[in-house]
Chimera marker file (.cmm) of the C-alpha trace (Angstrom):
<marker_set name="trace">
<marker id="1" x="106.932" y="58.612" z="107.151" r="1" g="1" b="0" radius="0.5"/>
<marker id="2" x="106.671" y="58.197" z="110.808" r="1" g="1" b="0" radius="0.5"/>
<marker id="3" x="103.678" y="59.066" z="112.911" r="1" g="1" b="0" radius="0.5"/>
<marker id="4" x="105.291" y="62.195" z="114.439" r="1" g="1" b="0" radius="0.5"/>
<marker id="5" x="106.197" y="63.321" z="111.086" r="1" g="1" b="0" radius="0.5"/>
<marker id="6" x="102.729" y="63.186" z="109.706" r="1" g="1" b="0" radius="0.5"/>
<marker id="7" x="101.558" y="64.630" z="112.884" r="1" g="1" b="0" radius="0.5"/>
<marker id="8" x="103.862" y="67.548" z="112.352" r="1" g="1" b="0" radius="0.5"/>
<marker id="9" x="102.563" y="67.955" z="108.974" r="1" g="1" b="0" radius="0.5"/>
<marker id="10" x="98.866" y="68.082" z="109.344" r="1" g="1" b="0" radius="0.5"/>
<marker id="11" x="99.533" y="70.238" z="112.249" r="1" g="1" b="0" radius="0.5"/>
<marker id="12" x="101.414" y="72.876" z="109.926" r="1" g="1" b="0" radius="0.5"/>
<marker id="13" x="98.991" y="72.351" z="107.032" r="1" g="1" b="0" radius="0.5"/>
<marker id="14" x="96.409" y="73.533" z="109.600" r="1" g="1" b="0" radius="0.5"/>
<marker id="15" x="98.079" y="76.058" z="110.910" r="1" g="1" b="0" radius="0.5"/>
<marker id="16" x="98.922" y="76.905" z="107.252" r="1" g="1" b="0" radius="0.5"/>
<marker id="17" x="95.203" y="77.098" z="106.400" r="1" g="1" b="0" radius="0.5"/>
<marker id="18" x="94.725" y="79.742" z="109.218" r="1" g="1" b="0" radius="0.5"/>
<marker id="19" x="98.026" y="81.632" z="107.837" r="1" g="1" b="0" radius="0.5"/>
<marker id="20" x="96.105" y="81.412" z="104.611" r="1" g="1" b="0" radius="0.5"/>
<marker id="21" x="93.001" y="82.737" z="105.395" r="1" g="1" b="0" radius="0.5"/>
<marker id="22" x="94.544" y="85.845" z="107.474" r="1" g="1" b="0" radius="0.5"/>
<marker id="23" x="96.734" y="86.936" z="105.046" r="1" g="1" b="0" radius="0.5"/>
<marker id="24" x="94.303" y="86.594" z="102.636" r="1" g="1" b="0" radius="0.5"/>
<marker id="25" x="91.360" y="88.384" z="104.428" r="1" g="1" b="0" radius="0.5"/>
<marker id="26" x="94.113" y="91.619" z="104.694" r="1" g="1" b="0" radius="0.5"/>
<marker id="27" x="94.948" y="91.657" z="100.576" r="1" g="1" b="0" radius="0.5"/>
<marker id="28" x="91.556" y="91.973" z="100.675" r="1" g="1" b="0" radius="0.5"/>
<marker id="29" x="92.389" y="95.887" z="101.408" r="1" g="1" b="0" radius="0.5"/>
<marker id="30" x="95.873" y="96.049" z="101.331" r="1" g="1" b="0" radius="0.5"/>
<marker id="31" x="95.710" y="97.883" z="97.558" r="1" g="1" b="0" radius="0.5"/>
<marker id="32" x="93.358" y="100.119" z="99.089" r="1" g="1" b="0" radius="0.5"/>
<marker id="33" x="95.247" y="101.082" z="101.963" r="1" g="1" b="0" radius="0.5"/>
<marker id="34" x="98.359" y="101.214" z="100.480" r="1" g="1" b="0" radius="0.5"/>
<marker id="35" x="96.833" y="104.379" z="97.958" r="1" g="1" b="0" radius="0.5"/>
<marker id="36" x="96.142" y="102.387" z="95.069" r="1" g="1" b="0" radius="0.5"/>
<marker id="37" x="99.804" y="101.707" z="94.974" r="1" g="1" b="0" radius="0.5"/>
<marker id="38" x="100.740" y="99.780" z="91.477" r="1" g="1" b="0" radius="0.5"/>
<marker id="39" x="103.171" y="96.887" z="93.505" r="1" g="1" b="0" radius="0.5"/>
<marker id="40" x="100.704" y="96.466" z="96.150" r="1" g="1" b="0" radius="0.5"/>
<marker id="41" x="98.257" y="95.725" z="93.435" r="1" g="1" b="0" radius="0.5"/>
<marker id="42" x="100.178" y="92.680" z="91.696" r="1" g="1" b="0" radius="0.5"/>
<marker id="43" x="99.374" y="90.723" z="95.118" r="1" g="1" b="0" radius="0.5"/>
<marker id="44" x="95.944" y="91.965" z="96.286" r="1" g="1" b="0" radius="0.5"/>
<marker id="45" x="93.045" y="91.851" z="94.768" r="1" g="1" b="0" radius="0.5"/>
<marker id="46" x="92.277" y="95.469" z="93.240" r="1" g="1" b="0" radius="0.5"/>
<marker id="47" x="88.482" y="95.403" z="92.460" r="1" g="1" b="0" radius="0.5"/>
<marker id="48" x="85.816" y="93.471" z="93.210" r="1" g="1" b="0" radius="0.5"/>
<marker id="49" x="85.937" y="90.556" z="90.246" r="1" g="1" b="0" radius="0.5"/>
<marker id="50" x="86.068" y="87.057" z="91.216" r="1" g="1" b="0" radius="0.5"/>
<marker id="51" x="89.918" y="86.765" z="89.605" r="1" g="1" b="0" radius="0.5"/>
<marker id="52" x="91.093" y="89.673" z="91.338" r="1" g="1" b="0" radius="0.5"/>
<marker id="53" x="89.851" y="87.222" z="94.190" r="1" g="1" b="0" radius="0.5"/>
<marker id="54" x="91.939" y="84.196" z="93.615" r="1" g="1" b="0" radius="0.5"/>
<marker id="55" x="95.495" y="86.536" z="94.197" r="1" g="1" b="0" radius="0.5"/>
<marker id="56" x="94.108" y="86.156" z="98.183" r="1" g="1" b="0" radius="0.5"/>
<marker id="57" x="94.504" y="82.669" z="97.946" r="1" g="1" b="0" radius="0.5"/>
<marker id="58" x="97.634" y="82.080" z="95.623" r="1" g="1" b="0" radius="0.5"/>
<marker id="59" x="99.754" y="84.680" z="96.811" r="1" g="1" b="0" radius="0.5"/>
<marker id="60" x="99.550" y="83.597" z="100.831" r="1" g="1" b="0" radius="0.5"/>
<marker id="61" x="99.526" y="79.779" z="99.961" r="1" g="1" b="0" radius="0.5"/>
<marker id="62" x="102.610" y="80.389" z="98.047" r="1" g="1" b="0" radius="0.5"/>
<marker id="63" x="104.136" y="82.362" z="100.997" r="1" g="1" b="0" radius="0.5"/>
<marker id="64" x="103.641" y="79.557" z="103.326" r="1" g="1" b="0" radius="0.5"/>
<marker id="65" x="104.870" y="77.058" z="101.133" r="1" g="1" b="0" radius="0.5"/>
<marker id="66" x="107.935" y="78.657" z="101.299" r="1" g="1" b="0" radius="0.5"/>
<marker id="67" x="108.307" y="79.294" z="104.675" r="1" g="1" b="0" radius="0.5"/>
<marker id="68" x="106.735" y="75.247" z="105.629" r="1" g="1" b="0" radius="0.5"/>
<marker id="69" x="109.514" y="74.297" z="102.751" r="1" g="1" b="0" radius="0.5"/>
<marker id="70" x="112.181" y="75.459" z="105.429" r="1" g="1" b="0" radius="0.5"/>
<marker id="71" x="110.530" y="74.195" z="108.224" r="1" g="1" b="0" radius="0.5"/>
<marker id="72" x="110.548" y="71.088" z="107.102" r="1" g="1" b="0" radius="0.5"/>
<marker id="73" x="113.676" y="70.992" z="105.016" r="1" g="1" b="0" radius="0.5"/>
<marker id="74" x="115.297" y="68.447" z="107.076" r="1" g="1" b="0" radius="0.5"/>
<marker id="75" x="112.375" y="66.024" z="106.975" r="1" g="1" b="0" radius="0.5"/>
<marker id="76" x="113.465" y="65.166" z="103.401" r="1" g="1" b="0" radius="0.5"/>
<marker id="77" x="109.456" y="64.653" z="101.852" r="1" g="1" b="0" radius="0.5"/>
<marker id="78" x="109.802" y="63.473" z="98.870" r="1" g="1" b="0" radius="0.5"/>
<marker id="79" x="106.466" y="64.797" z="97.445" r="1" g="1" b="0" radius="0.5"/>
<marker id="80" x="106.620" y="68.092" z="98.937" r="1" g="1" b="0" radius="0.5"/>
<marker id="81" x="106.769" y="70.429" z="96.682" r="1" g="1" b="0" radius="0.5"/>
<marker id="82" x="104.466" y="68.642" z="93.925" r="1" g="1" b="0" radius="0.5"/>
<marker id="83" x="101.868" y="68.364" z="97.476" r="1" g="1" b="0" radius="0.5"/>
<marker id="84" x="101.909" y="71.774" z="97.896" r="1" g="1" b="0" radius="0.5"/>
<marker id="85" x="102.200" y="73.248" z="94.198" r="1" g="1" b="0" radius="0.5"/>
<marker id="86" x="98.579" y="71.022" z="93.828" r="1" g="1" b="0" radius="0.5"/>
<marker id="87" x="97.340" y="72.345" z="96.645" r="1" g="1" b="0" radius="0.5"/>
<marker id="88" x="97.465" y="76.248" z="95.412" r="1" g="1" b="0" radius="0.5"/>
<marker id="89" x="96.081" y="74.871" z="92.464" r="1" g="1" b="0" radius="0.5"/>
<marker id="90" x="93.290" y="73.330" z="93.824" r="1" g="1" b="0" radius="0.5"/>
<marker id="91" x="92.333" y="77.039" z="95.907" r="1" g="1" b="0" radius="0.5"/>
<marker id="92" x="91.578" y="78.809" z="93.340" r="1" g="1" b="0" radius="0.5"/>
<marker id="93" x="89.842" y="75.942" z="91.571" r="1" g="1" b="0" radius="0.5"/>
<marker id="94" x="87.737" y="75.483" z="94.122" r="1" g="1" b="0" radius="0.5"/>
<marker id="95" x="86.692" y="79.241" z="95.049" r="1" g="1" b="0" radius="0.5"/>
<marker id="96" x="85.691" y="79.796" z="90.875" r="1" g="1" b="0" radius="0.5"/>
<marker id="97" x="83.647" y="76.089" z="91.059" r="1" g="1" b="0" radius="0.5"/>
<marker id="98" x="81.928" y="77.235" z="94.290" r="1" g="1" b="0" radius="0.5"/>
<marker id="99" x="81.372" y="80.714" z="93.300" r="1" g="1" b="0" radius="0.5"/>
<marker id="100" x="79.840" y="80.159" z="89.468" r="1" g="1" b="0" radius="0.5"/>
<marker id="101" x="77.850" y="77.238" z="90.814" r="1" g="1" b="0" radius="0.5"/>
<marker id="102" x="75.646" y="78.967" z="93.693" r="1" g="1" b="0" radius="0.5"/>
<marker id="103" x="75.433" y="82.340" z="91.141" r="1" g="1" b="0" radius="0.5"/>
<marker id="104" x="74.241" y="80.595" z="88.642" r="1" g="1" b="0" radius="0.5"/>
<marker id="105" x="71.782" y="79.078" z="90.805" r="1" g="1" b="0" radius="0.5"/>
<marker id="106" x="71.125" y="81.975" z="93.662" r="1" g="1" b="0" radius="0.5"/>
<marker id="107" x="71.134" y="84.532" z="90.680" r="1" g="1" b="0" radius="0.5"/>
<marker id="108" x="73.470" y="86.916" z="92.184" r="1" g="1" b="0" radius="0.5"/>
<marker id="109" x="76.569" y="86.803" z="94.681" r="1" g="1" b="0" radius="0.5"/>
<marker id="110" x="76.165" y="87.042" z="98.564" r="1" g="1" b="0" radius="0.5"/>
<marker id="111" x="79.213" y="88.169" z="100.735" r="1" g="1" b="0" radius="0.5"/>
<marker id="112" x="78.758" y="84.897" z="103.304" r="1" g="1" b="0" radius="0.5"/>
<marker id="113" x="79.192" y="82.190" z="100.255" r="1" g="1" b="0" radius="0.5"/>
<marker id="114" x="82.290" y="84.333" z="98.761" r="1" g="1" b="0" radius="0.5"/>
<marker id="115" x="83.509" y="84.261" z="102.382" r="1" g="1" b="0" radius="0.5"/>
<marker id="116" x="82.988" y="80.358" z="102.451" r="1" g="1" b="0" radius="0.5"/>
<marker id="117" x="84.115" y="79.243" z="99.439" r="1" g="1" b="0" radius="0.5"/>
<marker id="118" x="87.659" y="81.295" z="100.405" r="1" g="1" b="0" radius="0.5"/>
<marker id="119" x="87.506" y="78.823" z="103.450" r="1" g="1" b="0" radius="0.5"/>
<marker id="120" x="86.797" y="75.885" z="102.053" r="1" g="1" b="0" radius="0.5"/>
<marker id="121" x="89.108" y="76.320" z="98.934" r="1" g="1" b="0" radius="0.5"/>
<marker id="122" x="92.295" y="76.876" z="101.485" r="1" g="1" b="0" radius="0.5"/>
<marker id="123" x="91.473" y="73.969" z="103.812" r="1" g="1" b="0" radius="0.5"/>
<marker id="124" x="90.499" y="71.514" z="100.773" r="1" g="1" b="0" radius="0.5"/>
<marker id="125" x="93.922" y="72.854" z="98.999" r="1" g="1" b="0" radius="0.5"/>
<marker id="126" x="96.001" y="72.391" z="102.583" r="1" g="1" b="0" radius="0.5"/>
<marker id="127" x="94.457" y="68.775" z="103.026" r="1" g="1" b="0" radius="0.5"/>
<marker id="128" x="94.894" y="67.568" z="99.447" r="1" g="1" b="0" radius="0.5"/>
<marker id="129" x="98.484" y="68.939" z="100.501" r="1" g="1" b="0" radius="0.5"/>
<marker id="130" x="99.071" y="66.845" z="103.212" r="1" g="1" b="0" radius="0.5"/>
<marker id="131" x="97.369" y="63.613" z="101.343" r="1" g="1" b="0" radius="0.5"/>
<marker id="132" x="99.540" y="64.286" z="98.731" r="1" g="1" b="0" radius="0.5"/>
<marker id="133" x="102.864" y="64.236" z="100.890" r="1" g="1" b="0" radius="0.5"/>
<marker id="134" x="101.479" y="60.424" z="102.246" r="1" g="1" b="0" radius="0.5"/>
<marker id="135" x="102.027" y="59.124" z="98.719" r="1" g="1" b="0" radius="0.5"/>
<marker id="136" x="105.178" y="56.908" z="97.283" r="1" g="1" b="0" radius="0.5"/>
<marker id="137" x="107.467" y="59.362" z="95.853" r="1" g="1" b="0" radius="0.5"/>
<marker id="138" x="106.434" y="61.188" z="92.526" r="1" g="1" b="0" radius="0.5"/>
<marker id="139" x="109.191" y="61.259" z="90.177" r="1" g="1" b="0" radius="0.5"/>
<marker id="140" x="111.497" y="64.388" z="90.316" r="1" g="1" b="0" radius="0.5"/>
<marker id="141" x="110.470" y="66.011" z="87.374" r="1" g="1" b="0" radius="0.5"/>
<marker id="142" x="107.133" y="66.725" z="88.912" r="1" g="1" b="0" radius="0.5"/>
<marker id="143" x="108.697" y="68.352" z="91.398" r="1" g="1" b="0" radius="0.5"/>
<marker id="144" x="110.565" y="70.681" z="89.122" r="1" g="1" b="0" radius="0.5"/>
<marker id="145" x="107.205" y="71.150" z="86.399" r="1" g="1" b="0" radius="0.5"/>
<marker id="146" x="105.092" y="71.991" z="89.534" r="1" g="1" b="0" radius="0.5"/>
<marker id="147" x="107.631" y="75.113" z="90.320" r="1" g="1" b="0" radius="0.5"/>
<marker id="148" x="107.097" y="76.090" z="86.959" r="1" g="1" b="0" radius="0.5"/>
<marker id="149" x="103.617" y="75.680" z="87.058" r="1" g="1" b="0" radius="0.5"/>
<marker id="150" x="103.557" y="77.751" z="90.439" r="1" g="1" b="0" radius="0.5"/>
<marker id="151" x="105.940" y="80.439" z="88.677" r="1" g="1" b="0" radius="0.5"/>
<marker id="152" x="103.271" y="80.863" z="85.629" r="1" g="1" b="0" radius="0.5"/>
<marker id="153" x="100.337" y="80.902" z="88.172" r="1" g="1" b="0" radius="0.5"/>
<marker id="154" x="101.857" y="83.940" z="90.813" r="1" g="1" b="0" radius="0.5"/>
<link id1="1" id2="2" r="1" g="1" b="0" radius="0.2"/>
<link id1="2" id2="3" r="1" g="1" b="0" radius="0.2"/>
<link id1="3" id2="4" r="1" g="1" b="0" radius="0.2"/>
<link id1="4" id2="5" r="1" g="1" b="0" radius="0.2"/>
<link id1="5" id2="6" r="1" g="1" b="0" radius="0.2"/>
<link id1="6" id2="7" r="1" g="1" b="0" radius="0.2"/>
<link id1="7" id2="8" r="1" g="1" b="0" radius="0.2"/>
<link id1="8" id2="9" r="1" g="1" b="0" radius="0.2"/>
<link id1="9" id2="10" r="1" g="1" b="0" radius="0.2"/>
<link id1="10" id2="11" r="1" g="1" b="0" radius="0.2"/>
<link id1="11" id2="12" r="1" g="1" b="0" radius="0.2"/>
<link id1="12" id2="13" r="1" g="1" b="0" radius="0.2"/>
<link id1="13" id2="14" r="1" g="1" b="0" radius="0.2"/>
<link id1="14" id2="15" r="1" g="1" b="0" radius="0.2"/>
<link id1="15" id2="16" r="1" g="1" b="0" radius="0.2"/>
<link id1="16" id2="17" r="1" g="1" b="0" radius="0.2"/>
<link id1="17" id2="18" r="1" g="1" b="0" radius="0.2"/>
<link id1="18" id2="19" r="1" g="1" b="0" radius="0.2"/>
<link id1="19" id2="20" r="1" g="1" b="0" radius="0.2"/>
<link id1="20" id2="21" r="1" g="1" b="0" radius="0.2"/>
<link id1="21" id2="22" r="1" g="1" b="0" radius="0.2"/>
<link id1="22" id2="23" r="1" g="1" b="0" radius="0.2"/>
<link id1="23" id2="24" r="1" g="1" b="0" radius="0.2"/>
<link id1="24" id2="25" r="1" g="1" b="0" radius="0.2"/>
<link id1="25" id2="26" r="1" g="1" b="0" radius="0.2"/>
<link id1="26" id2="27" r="1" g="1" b="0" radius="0.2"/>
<link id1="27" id2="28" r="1" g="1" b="0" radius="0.2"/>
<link id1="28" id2="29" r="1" g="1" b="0" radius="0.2"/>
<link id1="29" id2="30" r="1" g="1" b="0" radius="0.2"/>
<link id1="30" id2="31" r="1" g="1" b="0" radius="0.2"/>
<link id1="31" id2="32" r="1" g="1" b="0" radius="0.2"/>
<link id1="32" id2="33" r="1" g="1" b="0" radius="0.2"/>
<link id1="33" id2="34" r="1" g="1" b="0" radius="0.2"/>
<link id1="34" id2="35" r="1" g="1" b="0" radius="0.2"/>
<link id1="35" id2="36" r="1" g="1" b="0" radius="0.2"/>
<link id1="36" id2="37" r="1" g="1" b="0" radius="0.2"/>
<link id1="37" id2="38" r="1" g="1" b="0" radius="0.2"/>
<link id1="38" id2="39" r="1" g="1" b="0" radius="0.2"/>
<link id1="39" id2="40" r="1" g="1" b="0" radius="0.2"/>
<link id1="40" id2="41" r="1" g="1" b="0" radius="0.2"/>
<link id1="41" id2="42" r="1" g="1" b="0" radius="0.2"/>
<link id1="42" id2="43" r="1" g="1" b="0" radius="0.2"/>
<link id1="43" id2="44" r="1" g="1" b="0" radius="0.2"/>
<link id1="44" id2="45" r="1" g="1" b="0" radius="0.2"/>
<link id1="45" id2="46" r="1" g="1" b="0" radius="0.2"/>
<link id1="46" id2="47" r="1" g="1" b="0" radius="0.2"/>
<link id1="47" id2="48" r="1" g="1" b="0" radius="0.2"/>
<link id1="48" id2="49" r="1" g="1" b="0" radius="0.2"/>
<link id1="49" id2="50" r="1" g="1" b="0" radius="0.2"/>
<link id1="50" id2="51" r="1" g="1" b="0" radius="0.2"/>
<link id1="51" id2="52" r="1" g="1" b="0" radius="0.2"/>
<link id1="52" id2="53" r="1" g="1" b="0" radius="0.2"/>
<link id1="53" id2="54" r="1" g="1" b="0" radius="0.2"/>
<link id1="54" id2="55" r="1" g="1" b="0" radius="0.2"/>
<link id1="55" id2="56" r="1" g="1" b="0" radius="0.2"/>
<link id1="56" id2="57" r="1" g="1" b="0" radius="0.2"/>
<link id1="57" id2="58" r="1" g="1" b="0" radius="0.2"/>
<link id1="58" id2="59" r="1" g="1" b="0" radius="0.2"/>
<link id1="59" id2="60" r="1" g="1" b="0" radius="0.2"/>
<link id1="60" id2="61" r="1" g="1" b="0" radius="0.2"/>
<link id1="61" id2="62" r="1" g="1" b="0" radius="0.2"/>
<link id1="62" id2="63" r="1" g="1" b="0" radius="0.2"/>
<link id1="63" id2="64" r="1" g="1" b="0" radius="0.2"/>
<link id1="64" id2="65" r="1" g="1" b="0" radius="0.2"/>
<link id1="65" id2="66" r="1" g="1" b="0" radius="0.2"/>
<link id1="66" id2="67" r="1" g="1" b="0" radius="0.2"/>
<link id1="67" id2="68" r="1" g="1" b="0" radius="0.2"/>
<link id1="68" id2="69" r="1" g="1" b="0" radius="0.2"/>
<link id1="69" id2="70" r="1" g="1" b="0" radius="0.2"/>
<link id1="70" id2="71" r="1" g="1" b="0" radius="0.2"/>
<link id1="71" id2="72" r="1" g="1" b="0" radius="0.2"/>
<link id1="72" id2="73" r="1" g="1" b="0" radius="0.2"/>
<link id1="73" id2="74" r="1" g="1" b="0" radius="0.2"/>
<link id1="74" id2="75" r="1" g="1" b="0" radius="0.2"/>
<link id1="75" id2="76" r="1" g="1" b="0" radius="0.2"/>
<link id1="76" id2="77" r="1" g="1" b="0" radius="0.2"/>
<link id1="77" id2="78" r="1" g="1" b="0" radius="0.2"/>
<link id1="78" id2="79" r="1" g="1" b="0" radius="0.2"/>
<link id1="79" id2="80" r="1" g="1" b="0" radius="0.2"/>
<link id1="80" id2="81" r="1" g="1" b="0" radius="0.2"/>
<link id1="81" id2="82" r="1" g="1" b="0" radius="0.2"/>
<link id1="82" id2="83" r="1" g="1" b="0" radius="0.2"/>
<link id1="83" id2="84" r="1" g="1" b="0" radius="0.2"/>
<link id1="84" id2="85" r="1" g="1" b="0" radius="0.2"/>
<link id1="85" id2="86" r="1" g="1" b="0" radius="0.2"/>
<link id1="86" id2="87" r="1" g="1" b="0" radius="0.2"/>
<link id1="87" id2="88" r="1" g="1" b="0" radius="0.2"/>
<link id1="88" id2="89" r="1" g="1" b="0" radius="0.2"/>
<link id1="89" id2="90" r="1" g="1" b="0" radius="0.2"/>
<link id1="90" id2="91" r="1" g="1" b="0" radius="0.2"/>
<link id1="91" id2="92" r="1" g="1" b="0" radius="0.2"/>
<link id1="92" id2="93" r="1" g="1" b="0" radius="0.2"/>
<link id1="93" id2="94" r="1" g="1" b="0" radius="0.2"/>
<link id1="94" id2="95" r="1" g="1" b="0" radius="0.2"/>
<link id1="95" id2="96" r="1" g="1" b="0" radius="0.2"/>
<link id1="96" id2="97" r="1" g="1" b="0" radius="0.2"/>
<link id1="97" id2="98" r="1" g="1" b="0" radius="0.2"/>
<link id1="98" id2="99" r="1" g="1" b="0" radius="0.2"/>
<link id1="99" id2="100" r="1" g="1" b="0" radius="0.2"/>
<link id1="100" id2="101" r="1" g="1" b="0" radius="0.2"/>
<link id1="101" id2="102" r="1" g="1" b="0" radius="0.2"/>
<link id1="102" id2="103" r="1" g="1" b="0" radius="0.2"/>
<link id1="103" id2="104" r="1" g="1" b="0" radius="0.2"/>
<link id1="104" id2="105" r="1" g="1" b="0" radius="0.2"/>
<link id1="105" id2="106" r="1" g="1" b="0" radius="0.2"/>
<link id1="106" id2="107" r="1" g="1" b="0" radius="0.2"/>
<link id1="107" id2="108" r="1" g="1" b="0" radius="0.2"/>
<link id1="108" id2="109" r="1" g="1" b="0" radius="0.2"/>
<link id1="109" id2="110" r="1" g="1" b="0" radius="0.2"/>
<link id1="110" id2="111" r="1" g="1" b="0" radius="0.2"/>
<link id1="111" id2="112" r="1" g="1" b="0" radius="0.2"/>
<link id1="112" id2="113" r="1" g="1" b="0" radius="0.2"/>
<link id1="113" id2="114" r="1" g="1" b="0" radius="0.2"/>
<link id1="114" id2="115" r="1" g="1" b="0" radius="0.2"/>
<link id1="115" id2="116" r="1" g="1" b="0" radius="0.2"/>
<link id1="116" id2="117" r="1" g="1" b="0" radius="0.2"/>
<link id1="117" id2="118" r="1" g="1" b="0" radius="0.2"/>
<link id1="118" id2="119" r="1" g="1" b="0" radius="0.2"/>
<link id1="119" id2="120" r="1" g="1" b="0" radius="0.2"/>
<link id1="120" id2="121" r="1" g="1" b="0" radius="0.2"/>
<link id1="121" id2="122" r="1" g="1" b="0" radius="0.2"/>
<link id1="122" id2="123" r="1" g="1" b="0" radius="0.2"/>
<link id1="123" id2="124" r="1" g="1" b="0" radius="0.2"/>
<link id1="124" id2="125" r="1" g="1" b="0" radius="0.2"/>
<link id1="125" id2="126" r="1" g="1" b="0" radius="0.2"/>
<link id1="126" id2="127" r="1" g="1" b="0" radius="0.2"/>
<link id1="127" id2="128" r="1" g="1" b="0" radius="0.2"/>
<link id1="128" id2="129" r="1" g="1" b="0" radius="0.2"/>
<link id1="129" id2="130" r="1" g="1" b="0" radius="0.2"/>
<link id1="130" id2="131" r="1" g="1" b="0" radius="0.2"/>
<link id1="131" id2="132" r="1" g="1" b="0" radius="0.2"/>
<link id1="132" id2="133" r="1" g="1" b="0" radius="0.2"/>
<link id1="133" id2="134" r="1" g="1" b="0" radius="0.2"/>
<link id1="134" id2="135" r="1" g="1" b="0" radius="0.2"/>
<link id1="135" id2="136" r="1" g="1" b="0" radius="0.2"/>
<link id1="136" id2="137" r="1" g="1" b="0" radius="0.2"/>
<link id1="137" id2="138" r="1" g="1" b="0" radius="0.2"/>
<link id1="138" id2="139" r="1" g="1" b="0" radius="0.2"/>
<link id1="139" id2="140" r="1" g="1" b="0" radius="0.2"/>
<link id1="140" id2="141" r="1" g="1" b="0" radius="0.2"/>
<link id1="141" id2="142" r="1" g="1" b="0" radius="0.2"/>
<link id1="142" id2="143" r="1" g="1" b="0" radius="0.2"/>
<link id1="143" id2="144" r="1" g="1" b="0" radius="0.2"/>
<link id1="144" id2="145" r="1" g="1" b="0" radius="0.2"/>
<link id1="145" id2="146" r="1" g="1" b="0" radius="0.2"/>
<link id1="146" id2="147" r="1" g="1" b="0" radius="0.2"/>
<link id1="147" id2="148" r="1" g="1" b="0" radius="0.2"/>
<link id1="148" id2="149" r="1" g="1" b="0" radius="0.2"/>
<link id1="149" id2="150" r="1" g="1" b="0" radius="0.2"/>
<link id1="150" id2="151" r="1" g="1" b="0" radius="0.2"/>
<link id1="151" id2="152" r="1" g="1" b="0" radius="0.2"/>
<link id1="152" id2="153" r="1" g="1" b="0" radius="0.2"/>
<link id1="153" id2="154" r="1" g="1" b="0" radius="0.2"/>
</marker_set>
């Protein structure tokens, strides 16, 4: 890949991460809002449990991998969609790691390390994204396992 290419990449992975986190912060209440509406539900988090947690994460990483998929459709990576499919995985990976760690530790949950680990799970997810695209191509079927994978996951 050229320079401007990976340029334009980490630049949208970045911007993706702040896509991410917005989007995310709203399904926070968007089930709320909406009057406990049953579709709403399937994509925001509906109580307060740490897997009704990880939808805020999946669901908007998945969104922009779609819409950074067009973007970049003429770019031709080779690794993108296995990048980005490892990526989401990594989110909510991250945010259950971070969150059972510091309970176990603190005792109970505080609002400022849920916050955190949200931010740091998106931005280490984007960035192993972006690594991930810098590789020699992956063979094809990881391309098409990782949409499966993705599928089974939303």
């Amino acid at each position: 890949m050229g320079e401007n290419l990976i340029k334009k990449i980490l630049k949208l992975e970045i911007l993706g991460a702040f896509f991410i986190i917005f989007l995310g912060s709203l399904l926070h209440f968007t089930y709320e809002w909406s009057g406990r509406f049953w579709l709403v539900g399937i994509f925001s988090a509906v109580n307060e449990s740490t897997w009704e947690h990880l939808k805020l994460a999946v669901f908007p990483a998945t969104l922009w991998f779609l819409f950074e998929r067009r973007w970049l459709k003429k770019e031709k990576i080779p690794n993108f969609v296995f990048a980005k499919v490892k990526g989401i995985f990594l989110m909510p990976a991250v945010i259950v790691a971070i969150f059972y760690s510091y309970t176990a530790i603190l005792g109970r949950n505080y609002l400022f390390f849920d916050i955190s680990s949200f931010v740091i799970a998106v931005f280490a997810g984007q960035m192993l994204s972006f690594w991930i695209m810098s590789w020699p191509p992956v063979k094809k079927i990881y391309q098409q396992i990782g949409i499966v994978f993705l599928v089974l996951l939303c």
